[in-house]
C-alpha positions in Angstrom: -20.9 -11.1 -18.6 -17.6 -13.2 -19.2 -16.5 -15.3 -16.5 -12.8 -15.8 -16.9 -11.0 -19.2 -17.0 -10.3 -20.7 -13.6 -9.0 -23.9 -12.5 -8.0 -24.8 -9.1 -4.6 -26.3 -7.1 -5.7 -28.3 -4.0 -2.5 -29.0 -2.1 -4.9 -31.3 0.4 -1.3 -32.5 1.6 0.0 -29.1 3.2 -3.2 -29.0 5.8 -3.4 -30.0 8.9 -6.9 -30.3 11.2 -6.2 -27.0 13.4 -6.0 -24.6 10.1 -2.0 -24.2 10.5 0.2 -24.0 7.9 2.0 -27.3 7.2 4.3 -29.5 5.8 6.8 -32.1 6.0 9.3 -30.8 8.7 12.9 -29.8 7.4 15.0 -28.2 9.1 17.5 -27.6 6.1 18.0 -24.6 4.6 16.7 -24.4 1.3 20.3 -23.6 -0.8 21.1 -27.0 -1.5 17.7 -27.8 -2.9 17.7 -24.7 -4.7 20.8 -25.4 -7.1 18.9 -27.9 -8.3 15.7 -27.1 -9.0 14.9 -26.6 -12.5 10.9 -25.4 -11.9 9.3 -23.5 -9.6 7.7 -27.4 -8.3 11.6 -28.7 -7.5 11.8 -25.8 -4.9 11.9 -26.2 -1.7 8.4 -26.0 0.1 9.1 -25.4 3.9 11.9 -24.9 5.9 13.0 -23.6 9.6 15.5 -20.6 9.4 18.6 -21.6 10.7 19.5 -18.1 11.4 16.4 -17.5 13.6 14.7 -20.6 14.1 11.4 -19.6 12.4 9.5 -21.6 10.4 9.1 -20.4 6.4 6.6 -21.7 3.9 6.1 -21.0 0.2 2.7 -20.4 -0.5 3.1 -19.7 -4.5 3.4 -22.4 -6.9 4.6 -20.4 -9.6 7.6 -18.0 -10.5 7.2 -14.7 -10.6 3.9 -14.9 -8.0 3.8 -11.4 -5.8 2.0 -10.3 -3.2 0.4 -7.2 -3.3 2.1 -3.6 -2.3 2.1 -3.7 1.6 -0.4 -1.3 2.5 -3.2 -2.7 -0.3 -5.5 -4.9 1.7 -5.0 -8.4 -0.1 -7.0 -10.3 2.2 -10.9 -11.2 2.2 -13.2 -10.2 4.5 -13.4 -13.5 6.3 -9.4 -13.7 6.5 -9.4 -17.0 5.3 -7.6 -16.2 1.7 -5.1 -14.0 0.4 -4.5 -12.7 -3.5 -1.5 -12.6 -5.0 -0.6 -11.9 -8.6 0.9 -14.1 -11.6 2.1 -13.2 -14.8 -1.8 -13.9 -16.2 -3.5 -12.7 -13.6 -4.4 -13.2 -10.2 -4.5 -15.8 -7.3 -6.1 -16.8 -4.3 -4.4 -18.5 -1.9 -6.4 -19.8 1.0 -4.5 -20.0 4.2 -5.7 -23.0 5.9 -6.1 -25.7 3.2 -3.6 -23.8 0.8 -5.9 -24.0 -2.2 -5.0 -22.2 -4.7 -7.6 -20.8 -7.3 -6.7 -18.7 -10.9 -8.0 -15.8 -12.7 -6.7 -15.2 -16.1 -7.6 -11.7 -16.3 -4.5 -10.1 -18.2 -1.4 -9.4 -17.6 0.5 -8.2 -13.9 3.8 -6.4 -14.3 6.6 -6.5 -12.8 7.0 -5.0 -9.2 10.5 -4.3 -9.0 11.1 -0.5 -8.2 14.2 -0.5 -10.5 13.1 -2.2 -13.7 10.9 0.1 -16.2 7.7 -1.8 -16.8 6.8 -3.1 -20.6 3.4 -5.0 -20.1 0.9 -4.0 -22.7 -1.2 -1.8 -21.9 -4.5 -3.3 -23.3 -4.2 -6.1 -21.0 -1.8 -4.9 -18.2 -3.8 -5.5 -14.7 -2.9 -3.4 -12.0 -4.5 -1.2 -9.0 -5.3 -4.3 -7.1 -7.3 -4.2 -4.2 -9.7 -6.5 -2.1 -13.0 -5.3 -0.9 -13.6 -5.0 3.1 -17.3 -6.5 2.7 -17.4 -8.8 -0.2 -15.2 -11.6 -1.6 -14.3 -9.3 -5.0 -11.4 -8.2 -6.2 -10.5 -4.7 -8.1 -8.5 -3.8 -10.6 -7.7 -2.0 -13.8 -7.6 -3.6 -16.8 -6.0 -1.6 -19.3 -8.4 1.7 -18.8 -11.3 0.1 -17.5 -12.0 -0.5 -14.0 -13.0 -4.4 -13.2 -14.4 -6.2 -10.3 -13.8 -10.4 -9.9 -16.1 -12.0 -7.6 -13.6 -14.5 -5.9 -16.1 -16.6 -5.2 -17.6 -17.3 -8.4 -14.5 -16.1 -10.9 -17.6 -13.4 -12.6 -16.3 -9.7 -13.6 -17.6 -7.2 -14.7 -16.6 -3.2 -15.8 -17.7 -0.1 -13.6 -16.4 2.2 -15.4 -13.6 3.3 -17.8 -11.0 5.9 -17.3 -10.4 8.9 -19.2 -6.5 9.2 -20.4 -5.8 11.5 -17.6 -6.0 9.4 -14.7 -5.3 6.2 -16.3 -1.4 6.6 -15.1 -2.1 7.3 -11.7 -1.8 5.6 -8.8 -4.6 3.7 -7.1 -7.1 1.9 -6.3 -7.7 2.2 -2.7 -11.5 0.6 -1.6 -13.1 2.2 1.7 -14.4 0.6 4.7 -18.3 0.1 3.8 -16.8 -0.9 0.0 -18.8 2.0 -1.8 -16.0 3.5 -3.4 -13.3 3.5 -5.0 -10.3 6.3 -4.7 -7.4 7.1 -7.2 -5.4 10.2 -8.5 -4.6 11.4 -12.1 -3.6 14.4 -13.7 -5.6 17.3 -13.9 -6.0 18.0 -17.5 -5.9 15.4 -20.3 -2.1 15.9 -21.6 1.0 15.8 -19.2 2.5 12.6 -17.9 1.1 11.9 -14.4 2.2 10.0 -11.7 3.6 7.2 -13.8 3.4 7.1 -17.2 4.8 5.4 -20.6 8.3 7.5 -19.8 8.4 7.0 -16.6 11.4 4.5 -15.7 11.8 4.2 -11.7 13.3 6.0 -9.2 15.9 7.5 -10.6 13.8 10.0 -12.4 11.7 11.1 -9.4 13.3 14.4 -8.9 12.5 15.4 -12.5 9.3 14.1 -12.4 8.5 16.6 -9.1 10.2 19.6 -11.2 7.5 18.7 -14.0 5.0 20.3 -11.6 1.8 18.7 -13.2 -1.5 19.2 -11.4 -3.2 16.1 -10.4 -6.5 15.0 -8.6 -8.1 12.8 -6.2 -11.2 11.4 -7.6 -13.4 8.7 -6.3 -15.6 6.3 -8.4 -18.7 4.6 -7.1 -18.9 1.0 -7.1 -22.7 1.0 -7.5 -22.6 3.3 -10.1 -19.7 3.6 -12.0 -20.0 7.4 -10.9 -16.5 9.0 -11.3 -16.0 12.4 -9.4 -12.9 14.5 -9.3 -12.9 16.2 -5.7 -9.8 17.5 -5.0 -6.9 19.4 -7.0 -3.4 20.2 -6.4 -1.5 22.8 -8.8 2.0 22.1 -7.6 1.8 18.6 -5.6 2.5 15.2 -6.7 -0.7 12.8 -5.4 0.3 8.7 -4.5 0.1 6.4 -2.1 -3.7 7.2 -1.6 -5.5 4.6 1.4 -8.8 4.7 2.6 -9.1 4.2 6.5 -10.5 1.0 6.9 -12.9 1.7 9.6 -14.0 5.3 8.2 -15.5 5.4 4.7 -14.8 9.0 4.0 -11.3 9.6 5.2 -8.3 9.2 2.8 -4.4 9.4 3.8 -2.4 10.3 0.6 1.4 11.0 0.1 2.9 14.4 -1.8 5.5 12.3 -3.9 8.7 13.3 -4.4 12.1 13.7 -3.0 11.0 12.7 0.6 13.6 15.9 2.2 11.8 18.1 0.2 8.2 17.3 0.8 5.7 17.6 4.5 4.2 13.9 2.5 1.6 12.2 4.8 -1.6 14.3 4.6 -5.1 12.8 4.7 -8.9 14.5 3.4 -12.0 13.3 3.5 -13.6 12.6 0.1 -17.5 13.8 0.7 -17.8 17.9 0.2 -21.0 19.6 1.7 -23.4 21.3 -0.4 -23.9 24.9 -0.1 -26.6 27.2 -1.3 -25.6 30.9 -2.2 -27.0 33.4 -0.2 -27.1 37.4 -1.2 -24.0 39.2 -0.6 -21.5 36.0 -1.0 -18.5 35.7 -3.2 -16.9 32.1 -4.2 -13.8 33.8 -2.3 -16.1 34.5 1.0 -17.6 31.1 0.6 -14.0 29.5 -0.2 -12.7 31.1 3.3 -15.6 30.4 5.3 -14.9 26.7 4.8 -10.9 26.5 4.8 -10.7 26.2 0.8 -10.0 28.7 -1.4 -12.0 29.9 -4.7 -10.2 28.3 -7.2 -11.0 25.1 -5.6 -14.9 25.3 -5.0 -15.2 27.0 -8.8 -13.3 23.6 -9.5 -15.4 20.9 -7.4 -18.7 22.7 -8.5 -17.8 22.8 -12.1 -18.3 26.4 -12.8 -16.7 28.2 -15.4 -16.3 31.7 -13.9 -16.4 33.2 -9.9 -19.8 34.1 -11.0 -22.7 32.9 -8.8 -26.3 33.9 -7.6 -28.3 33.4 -5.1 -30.0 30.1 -4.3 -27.5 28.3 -6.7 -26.4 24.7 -5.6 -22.5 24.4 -5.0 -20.8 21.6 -4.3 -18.0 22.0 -1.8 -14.5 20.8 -1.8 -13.6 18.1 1.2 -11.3 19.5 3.4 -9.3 20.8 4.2 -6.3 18.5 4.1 -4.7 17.1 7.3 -0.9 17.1 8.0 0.3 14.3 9.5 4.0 14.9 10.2 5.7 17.9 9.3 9.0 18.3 9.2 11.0 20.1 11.6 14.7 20.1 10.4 17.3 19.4 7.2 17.2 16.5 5.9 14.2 15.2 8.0 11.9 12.6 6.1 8.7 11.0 6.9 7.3 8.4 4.4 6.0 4.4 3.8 2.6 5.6 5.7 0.1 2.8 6.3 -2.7 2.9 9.2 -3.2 0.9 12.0 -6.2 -1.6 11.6 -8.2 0.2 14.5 -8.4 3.3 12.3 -7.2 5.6 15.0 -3.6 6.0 14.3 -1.6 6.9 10.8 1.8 5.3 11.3 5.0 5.9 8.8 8.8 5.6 8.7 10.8 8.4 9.5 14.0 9.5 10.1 15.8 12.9 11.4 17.7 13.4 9.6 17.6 10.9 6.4 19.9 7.4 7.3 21.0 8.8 10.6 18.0 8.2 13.4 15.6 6.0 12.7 12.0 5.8 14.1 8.2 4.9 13.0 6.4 7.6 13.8 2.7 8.0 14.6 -0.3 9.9 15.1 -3.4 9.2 17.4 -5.7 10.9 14.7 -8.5 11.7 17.5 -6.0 14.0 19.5 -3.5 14.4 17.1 -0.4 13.8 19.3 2.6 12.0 17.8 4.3 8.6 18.9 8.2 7.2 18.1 9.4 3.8 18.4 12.9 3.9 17.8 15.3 1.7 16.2 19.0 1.2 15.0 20.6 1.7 11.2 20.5 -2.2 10.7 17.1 -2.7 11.9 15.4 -0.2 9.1 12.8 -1.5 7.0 11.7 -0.1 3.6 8.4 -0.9 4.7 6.7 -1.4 7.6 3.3 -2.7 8.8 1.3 -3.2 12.1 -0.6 -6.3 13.3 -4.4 -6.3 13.5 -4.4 -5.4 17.4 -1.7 -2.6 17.0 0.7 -4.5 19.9 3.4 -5.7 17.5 5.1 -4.0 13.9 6.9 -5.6 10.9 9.6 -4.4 8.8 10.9 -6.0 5.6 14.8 -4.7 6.3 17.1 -3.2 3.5 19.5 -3.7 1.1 22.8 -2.4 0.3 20.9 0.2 -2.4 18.0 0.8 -0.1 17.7 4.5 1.6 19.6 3.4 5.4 22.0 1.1 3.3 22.3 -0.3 6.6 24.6 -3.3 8.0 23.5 -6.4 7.9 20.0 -5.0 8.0 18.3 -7.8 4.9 16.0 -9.2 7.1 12.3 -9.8 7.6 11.7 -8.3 11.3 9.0 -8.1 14.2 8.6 -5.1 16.3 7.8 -4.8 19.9 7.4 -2.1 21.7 9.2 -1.7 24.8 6.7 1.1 27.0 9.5 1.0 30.0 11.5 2.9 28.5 10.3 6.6 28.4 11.7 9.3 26.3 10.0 12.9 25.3 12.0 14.6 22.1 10.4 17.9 20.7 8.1 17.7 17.4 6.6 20.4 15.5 4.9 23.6 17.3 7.1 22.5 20.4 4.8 19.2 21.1 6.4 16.8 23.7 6.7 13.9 21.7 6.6 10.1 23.5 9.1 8.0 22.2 9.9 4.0 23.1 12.4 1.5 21.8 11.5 -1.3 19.9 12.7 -5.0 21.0 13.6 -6.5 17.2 13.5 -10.3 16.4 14.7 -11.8 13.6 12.5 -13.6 11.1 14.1 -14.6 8.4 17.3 -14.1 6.6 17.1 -12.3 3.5 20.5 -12.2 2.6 20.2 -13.9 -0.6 17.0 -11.6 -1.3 17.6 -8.9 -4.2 15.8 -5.6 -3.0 15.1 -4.6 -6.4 12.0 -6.4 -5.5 10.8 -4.9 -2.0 9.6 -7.7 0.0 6.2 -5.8 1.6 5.3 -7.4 4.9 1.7 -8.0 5.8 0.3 -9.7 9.0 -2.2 -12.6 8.7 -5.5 -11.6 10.0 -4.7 -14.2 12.9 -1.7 -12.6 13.7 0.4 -15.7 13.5 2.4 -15.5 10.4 3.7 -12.5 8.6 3.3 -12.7 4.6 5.9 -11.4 2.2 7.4 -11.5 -1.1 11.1 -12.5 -2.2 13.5 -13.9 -4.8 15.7 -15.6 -2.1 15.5 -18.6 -4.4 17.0 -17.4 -7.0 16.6 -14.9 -10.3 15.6 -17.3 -12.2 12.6 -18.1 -10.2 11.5 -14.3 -10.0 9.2 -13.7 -7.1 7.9 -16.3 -4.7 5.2 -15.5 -2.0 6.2 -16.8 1.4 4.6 -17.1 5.1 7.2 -17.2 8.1 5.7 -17.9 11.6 5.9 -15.5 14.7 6.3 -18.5 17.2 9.3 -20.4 16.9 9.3 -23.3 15.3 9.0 -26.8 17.9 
């Protein structure tokens, strides 16, 4: 088993006795400081936004540091550390003493959304994901799938993926951390989600047309056991998330042009096992449990409809769950991430596209829907909920983002203001609660290139929001910042 090289940063300077994040005060915007830094050490390490009076601090130490995608848990189980990633690997940064410790485990690409990705494939990491239970980290390296103890810097391979699934989209780690979930093509062959032509968004319309059949497939941690359990003929699979309370449900995304697609949906990722009994059919079986033949003959591996009595079959999981459907032109729903209580499947929407703007939800035990609305400027690429579910995040948007909203490049927090009632109409006539939202301002991203999305993630003590940004400059790439809810004193 190879350990990989490791060393450790200890910034014993930036902590202070109660576990905050510190540093010298300076209530200075960085920009003066920034002209003249040469190295990612010359820039500025804390400041107070003079725009909003918060408090920011860096927490990378190197350029081109990123945190993870904003609905991949990057935090460990004890909430004490968060990783990021670096050009040769991986960091944790813990966020009371600020230590930083390195994996050099291969090569992280670029996150931009608009820049086509050239890392080599042998040792391009990616699929990044920290376990619920355990201090490890998971990933792909190249085509095999790795797990880093964080703890002791130890890896070591579960499994390798076929050519199929090895330009899909994953990993996502469920709540008891037993397995693994991803999606891939169908069939060895055809480009899948992403793949060696694939350059951005720009070409997502003709990679919809393509029509390529993918699946979900789960591998099991213990065993390295890969399992292909669902297929879709016509439907683009991403964005896949395991609940993080229930360790069989799974919310996934139909990709594509979002006007054109009913995209949140989620399954469960266990199938029962039936036995045949005299006078079945795979199609009577199929509609007895909401599937259809094609898709048991699939999931039990058989290569005609032919069956007999007595014979084992596993079933497909299912059927899949809609979460939001659409109910006029131009209506999209998209950017889904769950609520840390398990209970609710939340997701940006607007109806129609850049004209009214909510997040949208679903209490998944009754399945009735939620709004909090907000204005154009106050849209957010991406949006995330704290740990107790009272209070929402939103990393704003640029002039090329989807509202192209005024003024709207900041880093926001959410309330919820319940004293203002509305009811609109959803789908199948459902009287649909809707509240304002009461924004704050964070921090001013006005220097921030939204090429690279900044992805805002609560702490797991709810007192500082995490993000990513190249506010200080190009030349710097990405830098990995904290900004405090409370105002700074």
């Amino acid at each position: 088993m190879k350990i990989p090289h490791r060393f450790v940063i200890c910034l014993s300077l930036l902590a202070l006795p109660c576990g905050r994040f510190a540093l010298a005060a300076d209530a200075t915007p960085p920009a003066a400081n920034v002209a003249a830094a040469a190295t990612a050490a010359d820039l500025p390490t804390e400041w107070t936004d003079p725009d909003t009076g918060h408090r920011i601090v860096r927490l990378s130490r190197d350029d081109n540091t990123q945190s993870l995608y904003f609905h991949q848990n990057p935090f460990t189980p004890d909430g004490t550390r968060t990783v990021v990633t670096v050009p040769d690997g991986i960091e944790t940064i813990n966020l009371k003493t600020h230590e930083i410790k390195k994996f050099t485990l291969g090569n992280a690409p670029t996150q931009r959304i608009d820049t086509h990705d050239n890392t080599p494939v042998d040792t391009r990491i990616s699929h990044i994901v920290v376990g619920r239970k355990t201090d490890t980290v998971y990933f792909t390296r190249g085509a095999d799938v790795m797990a880093t103890n964080l703890d002791t810097g130890e890896s070591h391979k579960l499994t390798t993926l076929p050519d199929e699934l090895y330009w899909g989209a994953g990993f996502t780690v469920n709540a008891d951390e037993t397995l693994l979930a991803g999606t891939g093509v169908a069939e060895p062959g055809p480009l899948g989600a992403i793949g060696p032509e694939w350059t951005g968004n720009q070409n997502i319309g003709v990679r919809l047309q393509r029509v390529v059949p993918m699946v979900l497939y789960t591998i099991n941690i213990k065993t390295g056991e890969l399992k292909k359990f669902f297929r879709a003929e016509h439907d683009w699979l991403n964005h896949i998330q395991f609940s993080p309370t229930d360790p069989t449900l799974l919310m996934y995304c139909h990709e594509g042009t979002w006007s054109q697609v009913d995209r949140v949906w989620q399954i469960r990722v266990v199938g029962d096992t039936y036995t045949v009994k005299p006078g079945d059919t795979l199609d009577k079986i199929a509609a007895d449990h909401g599937t259809y033949a094609a898709m048991v003959r699939y999931t039990a591996q058989l290569g005609t409809n032919d069956i007999h009595p007595g014979q084992q079959l596993t079933l497909p999981p299912g059927p899949p769950r809609l979460i939001h459907q659409r109910t006029i032109q131009g209506e999209i729903a998209g950017h889904e991430f769950w609520g840390m209580d398990g209970k609710h499947a939340w997701y940006d929407l607007q109806t129609p596209q850049s004209q009214v703007f909510w997040v949208g939800g679903m209490d998944l035990a009754t399945g009735q829907h939620i709004r909090f609305s907000l204005p154009k400027n106050e849209w957010s690429v991406h949006y995330n909920v704290s740990p107790d579910g009272s209070v929402f995040a939103g990393d704003g948007g640029g002039p090329n983002s989807v509202a192209r909203g005024d003024n709207g490049q900041w880093i926001f927090l959410f309330t919820p203001d319940y004293t203002q009632l509305t009811v609109v109409k959803g789908a199948n006539d459902e009287d649909v609660k809707t509240y304002p939202f009461k924004a704050e301002r964070l921090v001013n991203l006005a220097k921030h290139d939204y090429g690279l999305e900044p992805n805002v993630n609560f702490t797991p003590d709810m007192k500082w929001i995490i993000f990513r940004s190249n506010m200080l400059g190009a030349d710097h790439g990405s830098q990995v910042f904290a900004v405090e809810i409370a105002k700074a004193k």
